[in-house]
C-alpha positions as CSV (number, residue, x, y, z in Angstrom):
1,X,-18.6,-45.6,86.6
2,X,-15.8,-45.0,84.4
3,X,-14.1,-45.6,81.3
4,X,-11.4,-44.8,78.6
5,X,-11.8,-45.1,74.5
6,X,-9.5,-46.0,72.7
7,X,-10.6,-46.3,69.4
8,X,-8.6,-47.6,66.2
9,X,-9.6,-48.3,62.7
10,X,-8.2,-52.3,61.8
11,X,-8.7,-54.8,59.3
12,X,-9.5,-58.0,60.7
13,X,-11.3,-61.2,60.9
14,X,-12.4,-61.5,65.0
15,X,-12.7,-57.6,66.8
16,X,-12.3,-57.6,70.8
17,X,-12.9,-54.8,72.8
18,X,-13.1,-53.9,77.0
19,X,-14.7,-51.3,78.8
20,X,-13.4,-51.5,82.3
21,X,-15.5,-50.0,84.9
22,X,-14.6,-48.7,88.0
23,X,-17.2,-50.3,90.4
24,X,-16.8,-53.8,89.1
25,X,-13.4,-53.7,86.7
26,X,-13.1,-57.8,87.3
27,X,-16.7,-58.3,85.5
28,X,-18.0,-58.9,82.0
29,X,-20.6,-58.4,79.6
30,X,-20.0,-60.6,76.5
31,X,-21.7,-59.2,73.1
32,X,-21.3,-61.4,70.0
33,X,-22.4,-62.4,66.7
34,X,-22.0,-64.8,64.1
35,X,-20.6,-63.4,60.8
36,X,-20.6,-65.7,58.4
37,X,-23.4,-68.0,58.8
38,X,-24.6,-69.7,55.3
39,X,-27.9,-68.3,53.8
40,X,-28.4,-65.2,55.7
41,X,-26.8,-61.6,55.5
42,X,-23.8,-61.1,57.2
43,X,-23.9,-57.5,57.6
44,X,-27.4,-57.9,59.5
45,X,-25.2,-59.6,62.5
46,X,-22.5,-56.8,62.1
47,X,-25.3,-53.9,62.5
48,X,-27.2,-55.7,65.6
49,X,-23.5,-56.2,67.3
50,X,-22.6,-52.4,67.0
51,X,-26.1,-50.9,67.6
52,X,-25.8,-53.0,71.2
53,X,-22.5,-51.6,71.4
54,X,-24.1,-48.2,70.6
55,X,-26.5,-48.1,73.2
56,X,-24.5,-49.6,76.0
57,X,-21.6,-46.6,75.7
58,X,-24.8,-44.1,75.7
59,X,-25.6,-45.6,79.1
60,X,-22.6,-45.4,80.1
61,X,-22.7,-41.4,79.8
């Protein structure tokens, strides 16, 4: 397995990213999270998102 980062700093409302892989490139693992749900801390969602973003890449080494 393989991969390229490509990493830049944005402002913006929705985020994307893709991590191809080399043994199954036309496959896909879909993380997300709901940012602006009423009553509840937004930045909880944020955190969880990146912490499974986290760990994934770690696996990936």
């Amino acid at each position: 397995m393989s991969f390229k980062k490509n990493v830049q700093k944005i402002s913006a409302d929705n985020v994307a990213a893709i991590i191809r892989g080399s043994e199954f490139p036309d496959e896909y693992v879909v993380l997300t999270a709901h940012l602006d749900h009423v009553g509840t801390q937004m930045e909880i969602y944020t955190m969880v998102l990146m912490t499974m973003a986290q760990e994934l890449l770690q696996c990936l080494k």
